[in-house]
Every structure is written in structure tokens, then in C-alpha cells.
N, C-alpha and C positions, 0 to 999 in steps of 0.2 A: 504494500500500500504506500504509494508516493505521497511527498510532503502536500499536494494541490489534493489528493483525493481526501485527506486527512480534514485538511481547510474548509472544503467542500459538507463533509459528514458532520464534519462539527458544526459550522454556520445553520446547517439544517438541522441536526440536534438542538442546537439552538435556541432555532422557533421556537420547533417545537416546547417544549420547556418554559417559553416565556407566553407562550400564547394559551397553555393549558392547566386545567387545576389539580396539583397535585396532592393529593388525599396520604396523609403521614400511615406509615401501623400502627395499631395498638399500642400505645405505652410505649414511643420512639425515643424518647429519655433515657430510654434502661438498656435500650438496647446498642451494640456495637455497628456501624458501619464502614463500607467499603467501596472504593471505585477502582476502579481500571480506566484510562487517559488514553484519549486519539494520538498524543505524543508518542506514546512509547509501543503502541503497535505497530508489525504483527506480535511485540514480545507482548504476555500475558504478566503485568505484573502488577499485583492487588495491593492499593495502598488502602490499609484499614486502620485501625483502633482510632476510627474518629465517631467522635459523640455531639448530638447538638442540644440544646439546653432548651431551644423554642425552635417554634415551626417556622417564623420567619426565619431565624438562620439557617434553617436546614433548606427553605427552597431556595435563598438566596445562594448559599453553596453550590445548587444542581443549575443553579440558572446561570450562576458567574462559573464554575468549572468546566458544566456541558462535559460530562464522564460518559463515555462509550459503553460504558456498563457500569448500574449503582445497583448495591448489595444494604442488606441488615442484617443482624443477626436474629436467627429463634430464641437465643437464649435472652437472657434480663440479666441483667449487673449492676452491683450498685454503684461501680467503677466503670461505667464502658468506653472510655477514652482511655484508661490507663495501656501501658505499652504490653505488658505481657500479661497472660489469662491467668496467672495468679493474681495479680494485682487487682485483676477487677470484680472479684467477684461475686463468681455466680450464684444467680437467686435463684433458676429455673429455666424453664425453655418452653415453647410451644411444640407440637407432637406437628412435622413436619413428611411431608411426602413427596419425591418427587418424579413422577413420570414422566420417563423420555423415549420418545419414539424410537427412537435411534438403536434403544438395546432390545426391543422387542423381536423374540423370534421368527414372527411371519414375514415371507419374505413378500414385497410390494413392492409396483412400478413407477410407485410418485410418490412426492411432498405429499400431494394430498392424501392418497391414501395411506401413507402413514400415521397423517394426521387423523385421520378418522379411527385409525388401529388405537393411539392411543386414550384418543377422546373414551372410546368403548371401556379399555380399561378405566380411567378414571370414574367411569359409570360406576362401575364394580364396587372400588374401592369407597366410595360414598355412600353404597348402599351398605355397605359393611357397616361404617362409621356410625350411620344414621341407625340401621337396625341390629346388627349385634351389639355395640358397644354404649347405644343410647344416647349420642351425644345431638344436644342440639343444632339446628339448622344455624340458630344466633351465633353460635362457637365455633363455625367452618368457613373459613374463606378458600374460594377456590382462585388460580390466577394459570391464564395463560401465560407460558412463559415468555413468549415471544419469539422463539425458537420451536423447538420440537417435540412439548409437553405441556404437559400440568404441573402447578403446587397446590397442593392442601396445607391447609394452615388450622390447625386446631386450635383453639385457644381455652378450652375449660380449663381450669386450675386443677383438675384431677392429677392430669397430665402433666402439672409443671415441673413436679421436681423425679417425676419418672430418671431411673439411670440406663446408659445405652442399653446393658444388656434387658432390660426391660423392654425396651420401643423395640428391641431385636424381635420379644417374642411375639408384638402383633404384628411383626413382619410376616413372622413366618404365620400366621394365624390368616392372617390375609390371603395366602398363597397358600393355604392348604400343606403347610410343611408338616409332618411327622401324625395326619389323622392314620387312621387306622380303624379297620372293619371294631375293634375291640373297643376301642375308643367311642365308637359312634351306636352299635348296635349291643343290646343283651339278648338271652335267648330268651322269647317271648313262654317258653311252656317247655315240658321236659315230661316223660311219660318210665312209669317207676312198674319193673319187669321183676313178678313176686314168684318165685322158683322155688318154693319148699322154703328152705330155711336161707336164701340166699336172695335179698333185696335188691337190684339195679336200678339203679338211677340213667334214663340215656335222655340225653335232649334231643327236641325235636327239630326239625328243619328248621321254623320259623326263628326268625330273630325282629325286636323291636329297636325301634329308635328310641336310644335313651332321654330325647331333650322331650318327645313326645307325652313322657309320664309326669312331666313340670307344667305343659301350655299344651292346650287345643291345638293341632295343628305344628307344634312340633316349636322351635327355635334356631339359629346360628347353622351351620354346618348340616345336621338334621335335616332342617327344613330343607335346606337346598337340596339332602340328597332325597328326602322325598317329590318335589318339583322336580326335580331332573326325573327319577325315576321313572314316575306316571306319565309325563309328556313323550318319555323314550318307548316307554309299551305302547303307548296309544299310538303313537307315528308308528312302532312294529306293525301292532294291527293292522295297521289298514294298508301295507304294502302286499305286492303277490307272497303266494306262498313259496316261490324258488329265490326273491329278494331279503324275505327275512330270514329262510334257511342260511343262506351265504354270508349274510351280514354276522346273525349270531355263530355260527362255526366258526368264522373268522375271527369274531371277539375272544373264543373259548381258545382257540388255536394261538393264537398269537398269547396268552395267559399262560399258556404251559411254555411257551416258545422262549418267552423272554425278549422279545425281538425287541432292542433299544429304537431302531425306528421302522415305522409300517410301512411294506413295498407298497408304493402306488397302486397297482393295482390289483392285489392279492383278494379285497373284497369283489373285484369287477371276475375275477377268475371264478371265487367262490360260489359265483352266485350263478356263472354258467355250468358249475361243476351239475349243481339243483339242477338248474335249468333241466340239462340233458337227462339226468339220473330220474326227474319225473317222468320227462317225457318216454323216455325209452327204458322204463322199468328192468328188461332183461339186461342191457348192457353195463359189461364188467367195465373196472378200474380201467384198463390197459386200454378198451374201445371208449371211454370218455375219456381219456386224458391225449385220445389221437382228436379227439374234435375238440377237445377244450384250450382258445386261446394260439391259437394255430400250434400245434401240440409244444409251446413253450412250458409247460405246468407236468411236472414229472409225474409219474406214476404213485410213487413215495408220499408227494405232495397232496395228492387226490386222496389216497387214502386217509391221510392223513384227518383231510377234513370232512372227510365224509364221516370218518370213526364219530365224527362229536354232534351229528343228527340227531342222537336220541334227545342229549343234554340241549339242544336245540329248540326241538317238538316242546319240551318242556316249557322252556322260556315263551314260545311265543303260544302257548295252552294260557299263560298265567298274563300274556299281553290281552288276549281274548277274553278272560274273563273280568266282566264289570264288578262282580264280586273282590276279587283279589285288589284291582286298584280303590277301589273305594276303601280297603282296609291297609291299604299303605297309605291313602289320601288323609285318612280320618283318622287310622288311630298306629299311624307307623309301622304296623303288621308289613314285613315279607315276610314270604316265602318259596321262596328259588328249589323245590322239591328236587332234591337227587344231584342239585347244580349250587353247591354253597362258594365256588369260585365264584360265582356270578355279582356275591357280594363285591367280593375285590376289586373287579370289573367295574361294576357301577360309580364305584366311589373312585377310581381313578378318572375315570369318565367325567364324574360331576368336578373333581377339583380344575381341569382342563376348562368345564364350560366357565364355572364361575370363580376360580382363582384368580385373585391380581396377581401380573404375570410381573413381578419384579427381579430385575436384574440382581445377580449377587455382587455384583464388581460396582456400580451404577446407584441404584435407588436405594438397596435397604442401608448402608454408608451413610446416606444422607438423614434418613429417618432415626439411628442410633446415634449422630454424632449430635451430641449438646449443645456444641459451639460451633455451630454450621452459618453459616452467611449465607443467603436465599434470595433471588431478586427482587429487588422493589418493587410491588406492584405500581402501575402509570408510567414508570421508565421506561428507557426504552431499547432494548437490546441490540447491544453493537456488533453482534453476528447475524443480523438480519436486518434492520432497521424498522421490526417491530415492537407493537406496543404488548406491553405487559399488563396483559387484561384485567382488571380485579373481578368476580362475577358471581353472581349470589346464583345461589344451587338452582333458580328458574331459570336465569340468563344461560349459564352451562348449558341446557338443553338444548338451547335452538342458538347457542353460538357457534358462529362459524367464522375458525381464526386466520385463511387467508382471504375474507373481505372485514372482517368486522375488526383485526389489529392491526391493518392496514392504513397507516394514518398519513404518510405521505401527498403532494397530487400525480396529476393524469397528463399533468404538463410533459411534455415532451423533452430530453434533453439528450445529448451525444457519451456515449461511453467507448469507451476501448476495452474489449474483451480480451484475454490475455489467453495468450497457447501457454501449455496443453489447455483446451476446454472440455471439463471433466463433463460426461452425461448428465450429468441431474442439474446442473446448473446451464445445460444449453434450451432449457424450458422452464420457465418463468411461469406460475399458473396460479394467477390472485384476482380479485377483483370480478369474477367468470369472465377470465380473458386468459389464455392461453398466449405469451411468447415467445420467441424462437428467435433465438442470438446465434453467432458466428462469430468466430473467432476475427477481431480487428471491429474498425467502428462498426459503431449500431447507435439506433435510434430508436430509445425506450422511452414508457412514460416517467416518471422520475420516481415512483416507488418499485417498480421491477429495477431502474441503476441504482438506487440505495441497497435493495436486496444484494444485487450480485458484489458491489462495491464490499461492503460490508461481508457478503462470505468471501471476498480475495480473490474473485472471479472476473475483476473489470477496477480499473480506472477513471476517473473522471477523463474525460476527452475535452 
């Protein structure tokens, strides 16, 4: 980034800053701040332990500085200018979250859609907040970050003086770390086998959901794995009978397999294996597995999953019947007759659907560290030259953060694109405008060249 692009980002940082209103956090007295300087970029280097006593000083600060990136901390001090985190301290923290698109597993073809990946996740994580942990809607702030996530900001006082290894474990609470079939279910009934002088106790198939015998309808974990449950039988139901044979073989097969990841398309196989094996009742392994897939699916293989039909029939007997979901719906009753894997199954299933999918290197780091610096909401982030959205849990639903952080205009201005031009920055896609740069000048509207400018993709021209 050259001395005139530098000029440029900053004049228009600026403005901005002077023209808009900037709403302080919660109790900004107690807390530490932080900026990063158009000067000294591309180095990243964070000048903090600064404190402001009043709000005037603090905007006057952001408006005479113009910082490429302003931080605060979560935590509270009753020092928080002093120079080292001895000196200041600590009173507490707020219970902090932060999701980044960037480290999320699914792989996608755009900004946008990434964006949309993580928005989803954040869905998750609120619902958590709000209903397992009870915290008020008044106590959460949510903030685009202006980049390629979300922050939660909790602010109840339950949370304040939580220590990391504590926020670790509703990390891991979040994401489904360490449940377990034992954890979640007990055996609903047990049937005692009286043999002369020799009493046996055997339990029976069924298992209950233990949150179910505290609330109607179950709670936390529970509940989700009864929702997932019932919505998974019911969508079984109503598929062919050679679709749901394949699908659940498949689940039961890959259960004993172990297989760290599922072949694309071993369920599309599974379900021709049915397919044929209904239609043509006499023919063996060796004559399906010569029509199955253009005979890529071994013989070994077929049998394989044919073996787990019976355990199948089962599964999808117990999706058919309205009786059996209405007693997992109602009173957290399964039971999986002859197929007690099937727990396992289910409940790896549900943490996939509704686990927040947090990075171990990335997000839970941020949520366990005490003295973490977090972006300002209304700032404006100098790896994109977006705004950092602040947004109450109705706005998060229908916000959509490349038009609505998009604060820049439409005015026209020259950039110079710089070789190599990496893929994801040779399409600009904000505002529902789609565009398309090339390496050397271009002519954009001035919020696509602050974007690319800002990720180190283009120059001012």
C-alpha cells in the first residue's frame, strides 16, 4: 500500500468519522483500547493501553487519529491505560464470541456465500444463548464485523468474572464437544427375567431423554436431539422404499466403518444397490454389483451393505409409525428395536445440524481469553472499508452485510489493480452489483476501490 493510497483511505476514513455518530460500549471507562495506523501499514502493529475518561475524548481521538482499525477490550479495569495487564486490573470481562467465515469448513465460491455460511452459524449460536443459557435479548449485542463474521457480546454480570477455562467449556457446549449417547439418554424400562432362584435384571431397547423428565418437551441438547430426530423419520417416511433402504444402510455402514470422511457418493450407490435388489428379487451380489454404478462398487462392498437391511427395515418401520414419533415428540421415548447404534448415529447427526461450528485455532481463543481486544462497533474496518455493524437480534435477521455495511459512495473513481490478481478479489459483489477488475487501471465505484484498496488488491490511480 503506497504513501497516496494510504492518504486517500485515510481522508475517506475521515469522513466518515466526522460525519457519523458514534455510539461508545458499555462502561468505555473501564475498558482498554486499541488502534492500528494507515502509517504503518501493511505492518500490523497495535498501539493499545489507551483509556478515555469521557466520550468527547474518545470521538475526538477516532476523528483527529482516523485509525485503520479501533479495538476495546471485553474485559473492565480499574486501570485500563496503565502499561502492562498487571497494573490494570482486572475486574471482569464480557462473554465474547467471535465468528469468522474464513475458518469455517464448507467449502464456497464467494464472499457472499461465505457470508451467508457464517450468518447461519451465528443463528445457532444465539439460539443457544437465548434458550439454553437464558440470557437476555437486553444483555447481547451482536456486531458485524466488517470483514468476515460476527461478534456476540454478552454483557450479564453472571459472566463477568467467568475464568478462560470456564468460557472454554461453553465453547465446547456450543459445538457439541464431549455429549455422548450416556450423557443424553437413560434406559426408559428394563424387564427382570425370574428363573427359579436366579433374578435378571436386562434393559430394554428403549432409552429416554434425560432433560425430558425436568420440562415438557424436553431442554438444551435433548430437545435438539428430539427435533432433529422426528423431522429425520418423517422426511424417511415419505421417501421410496429403495431411497430410504440406501440412505439408512449407509448410515449403519459407515458406523461400523469408521470412515473419517463420507465418499460422495457411496449413499447414490447404496440406494441403486435397493434399487436393483427390489426390482430383480433373484439376483445375486456379483449380478448387482455388475449393474451397480457402472460396476465401480465391489462385490465386498454390496454385500456389505446389503448385510444391514434388516437393521434398516427397522429404522424406517419406526419412521412409519405415528405412534413411535409422537412418543419421542412428547415424552422423549426411542426406540431403535435391534439397532441401539442408531443412537450414536442420530446424535452425531444432530450435533452437525445444530452445532456452532467453531474453529479451534480461531474462535474459541477469543471467547476464553479475558483480555481480548474486539472491534469497535460503528468503526470501520481497514481490511475492507467496512462498517462494523452494531445490530439488535431483529436487525441480524434481515441484515445483509455487503449492502447494509457498505457505507462508502457509487461515485466513480480510477484504481490500479496490482498482479498477481488473486481470484476472489477479481469480483467485487456488494450493493447487488456484481464487478469485474483486471489487473492495471479500472474504473470502480469508490466502495468496490476502498474494498480492494484496503485488502492490498489495488492502489489508488
Amino acid at each position: 500500500m503506497n504513501f497516496r493510497t494510504k492518504s486517500y483511505l485515510r481522508k475517506r476514513f475521515g469522513d466518515y468519522y466526522n460525519s457519523s455518530e458514534l455510539p461508545l460500549p458499555h462502561d468505555f471507562k473501564r475498558r482498554e483500547w486499541g488502534f492500528i495506523f494507515f502509517d504503518e501499514l501493511p505492518e500490523v502493529v497495535m498501539r493499545r493501553h489507551k483509556a478515555f475518561s469521557s466520550e468527547g475524548e474518545a470521538i475526538e481521538y477516532l476523528r483527529g487519529m482516523v485509525p485503520a482499525h479501533a479495538y476495546h477490550s471485553a474485559a473492565y479495569y480499574q486501570f485500563p491505560g496503565a502499561g502492562t495487564m498487571k497494573e490494570k486490573k482486572w475486574e471482569g470481562a464480557d462473554l465474547i464470541f467471535d465468528l469468522d467465515a474464513d475458518h469455517l469448513p464448507q467449502k464456497v465460491k464467494s464472499y457472499a456465500e461465505m457470508l451467508s455460511n457464517v450468518k447461519a452459524e451465528t443463528g445457532k449460536l444465539l439460539d443457544f444463548l437465548l434458550e439454553d443459557f437464558g440470557f437476555d435479548e437486553e444483555n447481547i449485542r451482536v456486531a458485524f464485523s466488517g470483514g468476515r463474521g460476527y461478534h456476540i457480546h454478552v454483557h450479564d454480570k453472571r459472566v463477568l468474572t467467568l475464568e478462560s477455562a470456564q468460557r472454554r467449556e461453553i465453547v465446547d457446549y456450543l459445538s457439541g464437544t464431549g455429549l455422548s449417547v450416556d450423557s443424553l439418554f437413560k434406559q426408559a424400562k428394563y424387564v427382570v427375567h425370574d428363573t427359579g432362584r436366579i433374578r435378571r435384571k436386562e434393559f430394554g431397547s428403549p432409552k429416554k431423554i434425560i432433560s425430558f423428565e425436568d420440562q415438557v418437551g424436553g431442554y438444551g441438547w435433548g430437545k435438539r436431539v428430539s427435533q432433529y430426530l422426528v423431522s429425520y423419520l418423517r422426511k424417511l417416511s415419505s421417501k421410496e422404499k429403495y431411497l430410504a433402504l440406501g440412505e439408512v444402510s449407509c448410515k449403519i455402514f459407515l458406523y461400523f466403518q469408521h470412515f473419517e470422511e463420507t465418499p460422495a457418493n457411496m449413499e447414490t450407490i447404496a440406494c441403486q444397490i435397493f434399487k436393483n435388489k427390489l426390482e430383480h428379487p433373484s439376483w445375486n451380489s456379483q449380478r448387482i454389483a455388475f449393474e451397480v454404478a457402472d460396476n465401480s462398487a465391489s462385490e465386498s462392498f454390496i454385500k456389505d451393505i446389503m448385510s444391514y437391511e434388516g437393521k434398516a427395515r427397522k429404522i424406517i418401520n419406526i419412521a412409519k409409525s405415528e405412534n413411535a414419533i409422537n412418543m419421542i415428540q412428547n415424552e422423549g421415548i426411542v426406540d431403535f428395536k435391534g439397532v441401539p447404534e442408531f443412537f450414536e448415529i442420530i446424535l452425531e447427526d444432530t450435533i452437525r445440524e445444530f452445532g456452532v461450528q467453531m474453529s479451534a485455532k480461531t474462535d474459541e481463543p477469543v471467547t476464553a481469553d479475558i483480555r481480548r481486544l474486539i472491534r469497535m462497533p460503528t468503526s470501520l474496518h481497514g481490511g475492507s472499508g467496512m462498517r462494523v455493524v452494531p445490530l439488535t437480534l431483529s436487525e441480524f435477521k434481515t441484515f445483509e452485510p455487503l449492502s447494509d455495511a457498505v457505507v462508502f459512495s457509487e461515485k466513480e473513481i480510477k484504481i490500479e489493480v496490482i498482479p498477481p490478481l488473486k481470484p476472489q478479489n477479481a469480483l467485487v459483489e456488494m450493493k447487488g452489483k456484481s464487478i469485474k477488475v483486471v489487473e492495471g487501471i479500472n474504473t470502480v465505484p469508490e466502495y468496490a476501490g476502498i474494498y480492494l484498496m484496503c485488502r492490498g488488491a489495488a492502489e489508488y490511480a
